[in-house]
C-alpha positions in Angstrom: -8.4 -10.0 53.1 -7.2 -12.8 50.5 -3.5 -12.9 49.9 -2.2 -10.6 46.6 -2.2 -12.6 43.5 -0.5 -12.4 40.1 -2.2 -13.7 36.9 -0.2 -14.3 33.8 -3.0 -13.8 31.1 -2.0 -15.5 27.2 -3.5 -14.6 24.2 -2.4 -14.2 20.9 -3.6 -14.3 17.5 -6.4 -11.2 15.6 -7.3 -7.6 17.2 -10.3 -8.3 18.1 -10.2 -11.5 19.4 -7.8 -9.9 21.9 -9.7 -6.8 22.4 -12.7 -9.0 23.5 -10.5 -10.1 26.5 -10.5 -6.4 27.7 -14.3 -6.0 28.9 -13.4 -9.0 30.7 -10.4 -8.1 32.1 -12.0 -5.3 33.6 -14.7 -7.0 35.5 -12.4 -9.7 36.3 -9.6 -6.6 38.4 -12.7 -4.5 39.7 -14.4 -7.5 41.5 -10.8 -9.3 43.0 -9.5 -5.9 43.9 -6.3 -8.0 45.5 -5.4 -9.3 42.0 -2.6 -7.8 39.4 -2.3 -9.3 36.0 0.0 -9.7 32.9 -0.9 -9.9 29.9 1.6 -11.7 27.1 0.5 -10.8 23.8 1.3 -8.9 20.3 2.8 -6.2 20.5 1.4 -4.1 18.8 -1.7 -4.5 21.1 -0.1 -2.6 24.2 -2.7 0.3 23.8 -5.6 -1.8 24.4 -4.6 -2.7 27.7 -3.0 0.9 29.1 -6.4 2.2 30.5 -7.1 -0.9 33.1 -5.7 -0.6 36.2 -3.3 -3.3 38.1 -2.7 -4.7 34.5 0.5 -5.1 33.2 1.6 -5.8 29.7 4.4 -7.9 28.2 5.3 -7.9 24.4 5.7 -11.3 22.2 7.5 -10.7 19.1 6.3 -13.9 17.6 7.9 -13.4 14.2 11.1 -12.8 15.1 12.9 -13.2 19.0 9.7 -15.2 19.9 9.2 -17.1 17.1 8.7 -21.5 16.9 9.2 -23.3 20.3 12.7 -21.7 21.2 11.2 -18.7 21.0 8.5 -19.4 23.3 10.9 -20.9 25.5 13.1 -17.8 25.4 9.4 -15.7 25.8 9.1 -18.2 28.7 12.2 -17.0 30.6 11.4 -13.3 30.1 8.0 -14.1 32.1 9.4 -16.2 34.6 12.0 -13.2 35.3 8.9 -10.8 35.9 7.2 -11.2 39.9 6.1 -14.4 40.9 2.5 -15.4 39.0 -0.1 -17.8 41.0 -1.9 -18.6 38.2 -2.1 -19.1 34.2 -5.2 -18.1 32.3 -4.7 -19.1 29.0 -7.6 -17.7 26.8 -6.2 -18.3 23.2 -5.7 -22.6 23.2 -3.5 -22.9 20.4 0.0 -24.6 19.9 2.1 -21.4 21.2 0.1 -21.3 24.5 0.1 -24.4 25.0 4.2 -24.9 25.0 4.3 -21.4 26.8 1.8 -23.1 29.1 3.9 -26.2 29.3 7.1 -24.7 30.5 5.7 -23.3 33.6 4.2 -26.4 34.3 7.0 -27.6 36.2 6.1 -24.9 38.3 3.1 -26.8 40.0 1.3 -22.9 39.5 -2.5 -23.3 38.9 -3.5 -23.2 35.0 -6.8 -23.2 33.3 -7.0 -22.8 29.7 -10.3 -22.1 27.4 -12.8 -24.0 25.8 -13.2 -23.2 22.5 -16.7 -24.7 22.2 -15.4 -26.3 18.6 -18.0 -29.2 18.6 -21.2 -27.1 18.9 -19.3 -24.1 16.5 -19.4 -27.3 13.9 -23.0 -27.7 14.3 -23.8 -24.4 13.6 -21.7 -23.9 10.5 -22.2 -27.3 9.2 -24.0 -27.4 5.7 -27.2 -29.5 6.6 -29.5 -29.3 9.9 -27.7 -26.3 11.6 -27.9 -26.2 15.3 -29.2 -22.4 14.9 -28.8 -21.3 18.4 -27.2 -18.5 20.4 -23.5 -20.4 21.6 -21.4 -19.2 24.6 -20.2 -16.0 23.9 -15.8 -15.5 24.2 -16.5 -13.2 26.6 -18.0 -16.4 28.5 -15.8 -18.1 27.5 -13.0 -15.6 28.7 -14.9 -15.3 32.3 -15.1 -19.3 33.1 -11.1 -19.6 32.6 -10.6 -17.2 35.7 -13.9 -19.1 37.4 -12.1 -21.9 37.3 -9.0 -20.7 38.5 -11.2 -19.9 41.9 -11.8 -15.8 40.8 -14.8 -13.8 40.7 -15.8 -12.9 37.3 -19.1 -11.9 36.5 -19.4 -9.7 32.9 -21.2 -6.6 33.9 -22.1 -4.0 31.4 -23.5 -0.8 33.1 -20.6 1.6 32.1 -18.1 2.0 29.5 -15.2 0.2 29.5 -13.1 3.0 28.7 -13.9 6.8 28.4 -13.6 8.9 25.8 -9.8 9.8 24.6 -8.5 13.5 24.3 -8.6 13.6 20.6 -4.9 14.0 18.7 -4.5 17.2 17.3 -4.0 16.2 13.8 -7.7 14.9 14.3 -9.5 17.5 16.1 -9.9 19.3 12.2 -12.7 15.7 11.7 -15.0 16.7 14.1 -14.6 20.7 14.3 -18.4 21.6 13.8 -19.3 18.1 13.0 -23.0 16.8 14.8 -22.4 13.2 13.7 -19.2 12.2 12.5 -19.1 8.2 11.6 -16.1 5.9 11.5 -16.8 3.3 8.6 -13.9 0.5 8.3 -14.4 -1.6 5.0 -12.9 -4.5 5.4 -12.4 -7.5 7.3 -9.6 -10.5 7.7 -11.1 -12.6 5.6 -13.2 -11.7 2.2 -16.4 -13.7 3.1 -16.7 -11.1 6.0 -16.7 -7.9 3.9 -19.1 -6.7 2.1 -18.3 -5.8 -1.5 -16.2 -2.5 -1.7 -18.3 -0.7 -4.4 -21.6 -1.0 -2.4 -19.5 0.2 0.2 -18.3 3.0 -1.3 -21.6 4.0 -2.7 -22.9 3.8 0.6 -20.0 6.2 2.5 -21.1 9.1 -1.1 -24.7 8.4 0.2 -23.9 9.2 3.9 -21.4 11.7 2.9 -24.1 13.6 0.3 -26.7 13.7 3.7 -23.9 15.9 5.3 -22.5 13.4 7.7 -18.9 13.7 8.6 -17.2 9.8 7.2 -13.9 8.9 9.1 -12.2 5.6 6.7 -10.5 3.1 9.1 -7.8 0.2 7.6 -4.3 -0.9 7.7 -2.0 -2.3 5.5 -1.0 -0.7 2.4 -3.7 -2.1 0.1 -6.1 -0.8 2.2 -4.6 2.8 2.6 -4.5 3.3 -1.1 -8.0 2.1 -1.1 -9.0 4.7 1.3 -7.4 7.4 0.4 -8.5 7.0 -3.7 -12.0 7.1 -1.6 -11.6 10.1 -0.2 -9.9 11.7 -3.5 -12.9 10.7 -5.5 -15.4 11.3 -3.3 -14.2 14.4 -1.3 -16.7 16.7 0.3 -16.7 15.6 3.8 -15.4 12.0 3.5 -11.7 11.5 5.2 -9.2 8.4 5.4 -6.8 8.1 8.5 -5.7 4.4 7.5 -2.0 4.8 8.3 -1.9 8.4 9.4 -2.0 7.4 13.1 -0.5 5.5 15.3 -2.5 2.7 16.9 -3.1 4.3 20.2 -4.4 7.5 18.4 -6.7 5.4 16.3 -8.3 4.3 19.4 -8.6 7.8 20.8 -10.2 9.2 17.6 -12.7 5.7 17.8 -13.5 7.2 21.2 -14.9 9.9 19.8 -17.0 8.7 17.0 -20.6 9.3 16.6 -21.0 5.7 15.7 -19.2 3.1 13.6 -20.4 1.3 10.2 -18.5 -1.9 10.2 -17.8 -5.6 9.2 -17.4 -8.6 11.8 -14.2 -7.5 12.1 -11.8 -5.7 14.1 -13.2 -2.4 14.4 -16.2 -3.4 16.0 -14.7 -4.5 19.3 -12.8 -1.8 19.4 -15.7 1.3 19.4 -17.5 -1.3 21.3 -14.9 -0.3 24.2 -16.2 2.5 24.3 -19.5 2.3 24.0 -19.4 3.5 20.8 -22.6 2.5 18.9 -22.0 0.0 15.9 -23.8 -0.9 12.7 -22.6 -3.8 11.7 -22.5 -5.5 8.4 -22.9 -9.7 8.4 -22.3 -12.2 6.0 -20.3 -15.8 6.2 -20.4 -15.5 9.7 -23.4 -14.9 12.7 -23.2 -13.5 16.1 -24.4 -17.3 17.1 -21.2 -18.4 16.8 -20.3 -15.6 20.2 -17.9 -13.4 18.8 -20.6 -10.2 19.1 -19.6 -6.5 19.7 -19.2 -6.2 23.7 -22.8 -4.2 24.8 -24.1 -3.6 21.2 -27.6 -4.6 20.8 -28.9 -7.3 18.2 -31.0 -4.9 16.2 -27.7 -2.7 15.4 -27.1 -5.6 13.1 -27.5 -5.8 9.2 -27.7 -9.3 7.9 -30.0 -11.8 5.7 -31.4 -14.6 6.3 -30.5 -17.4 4.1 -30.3 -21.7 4.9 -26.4 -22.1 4.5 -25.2 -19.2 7.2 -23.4 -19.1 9.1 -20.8 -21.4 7.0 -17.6 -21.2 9.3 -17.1 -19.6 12.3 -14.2 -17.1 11.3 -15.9 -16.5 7.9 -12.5 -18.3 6.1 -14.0 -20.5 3.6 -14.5 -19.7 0.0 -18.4 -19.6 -0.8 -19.7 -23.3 -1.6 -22.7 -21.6 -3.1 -20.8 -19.9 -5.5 -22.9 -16.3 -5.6 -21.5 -14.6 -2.0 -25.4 -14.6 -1.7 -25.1 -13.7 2.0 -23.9 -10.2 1.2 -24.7 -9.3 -2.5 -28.5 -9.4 -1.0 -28.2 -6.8 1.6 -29.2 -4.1 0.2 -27.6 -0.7 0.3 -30.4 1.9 1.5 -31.1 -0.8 4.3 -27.4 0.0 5.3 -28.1 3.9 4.5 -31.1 3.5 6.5 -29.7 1.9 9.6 -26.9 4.3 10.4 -29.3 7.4 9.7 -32.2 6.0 12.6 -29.6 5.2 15.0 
């Protein structure tokens, strides 16, 4: 039997870049039964990781105690203090892992860090003679770091990642009596990934008016007013829970869901844990560039196709075109439509 080993696992940076390291993470402990591992990340991400077994989690506060290169230094002593690792898998490849990275260095400990693929992501999302073609996915991407390390990893998909949560009881009133109850989440990091909130609230009337159940998922007070004027205007069956739960509840009542209506976003990976079915809505972006919901299949996806998508890979830049045409021409019945034939 190989020798117990200890993998420190860094990455940073959105929700669901993180959450697509779970499905990963999962394969990666059930196939190298032998293997424990850390994970250094947010915060405020703890929940994601409580339901995989022999993982542990350690919280960076990177805007205050953990902050600029001291406090990666200081983050690096907590670590070291923790049991001894035998390898680094760094899966984010930006400054902050790299100088967390380069402090245990002078430990001579194995350390592999990800390829970010950023030459062919140009191709794709350059303005003339796209390279249209499916890219490595960052679950791939994820699964060669530990490969080359010297760990199985092969991403299987034949169950769930997790199982569905006991709902909270502030949230079992949703889905009392409900047959379909859908979580739809608006919005996205950027605005070129979202489509515009007016369609989007005729659309959660429309689905409401059939007698579906509508669950409104966002944070951050802009958002939660958003919501919640939603549901006030709209009423009948249409709820908000932006802010009313705690993170780890959220995922518990996402468990539960029916399906989810969503951007390329956040929200996505996270019903995609578990296995929760997701419609979801494209527009700067494309699920070339790999950052598709974990088991979700490609006809799930709303999207047009027009000459200059994808233009970036994290949907950050300010329509060239001028018109947001990528979005305004999805229409809102072929949304409508989608969620009612899944």
């Amino acid at each position: 039997m190989p020798a117990p080993a200890h993998i420190l696992v860094i990455r940073f940076s959105a929700m669901g870049d993180v959450a697509m390291t779970v499905p990963v993470l999962k394969n990666l402990l059930q196939q190298n039964q032998y293997l424990q591992i850390t994970v250094v990340s947010n915060a405020f991400f703890k929940p994601l990781f409580t339901g995989l077994e022999r993982c542990h989690f350690h919280a960076a506060h990177l805007k205050k105690e953990h902050k600029g290169v001291t406090g990666i230094y200081r983050l690096y002593k907590e670590l070291k203090a923790l049991k001894p690792f035998t390898a680094i898998a760094d899966l984010h490849g930006v400054l902050r892992s790299f100088n967390l990275r380069l402090f245990f260095g002078f430990s001579n400990i194995p350390i592999a860090a990800i390829d970010k693929g950023r030459k062919e992501k140009k191709l794709l999302t350059r303005k003339k003679d796209k390279h249209l073609v499916q890219l490595t996915t960052s679950f791939e991407r994820y699964a060669v770091v530990f490969r080359n390390l010297g760990y199985t990893c092969e991403l299987k998909n034949e169950q769930p990642i997790f199982s569905r949560q006991p709902l909270p009881a502030a949230a079992k009133f949703f889905f009392k009596g409900k047959e379909k109850v859908i979580g739809i989440a608006p919005f996205a990091q950027h605005f070129q990934k979202m489509y515009p909130l007016q369609q989007t609230k005729n659309v959660v009337k429309a689905l409401s008016d059939a007698g579906h159940s509508i669950l409104l998922l966002g944070g951050g007070q802009p958002e939660i007013e958003t919501l919640q004027q939603w549901q006030d205007e709209i009423k009948g069956n249409v709820f908000s829970i932006a802010g009313k739960f705690s993170f780890a509840e959220e995922l518990a009542i996402i468990s539960n869901l029916t399906q989810m209506l969503s951007m390329d976003s956040a929200n996505m990976h996270l019903a995609s844990l578990y296995a929760v079915p997701v419609i979801s809505i494209w527009g700067a972006t494309h699920p070339f560039a790999g950052f598709y919901g974990w088991g979700q299949p490609v006809e799930n996806m709303v999207n047009v196709d027009i000459y200059c998508r994808p233009c970036s890979v994290f949907g950050n830049k300010p329509c060239y075109r001028g018109d947001f045409a990528c979005m305004m021409r999805i229409e809102e019945n072929t949304i409508i439509d989608k969620v009612n034939k899944l």
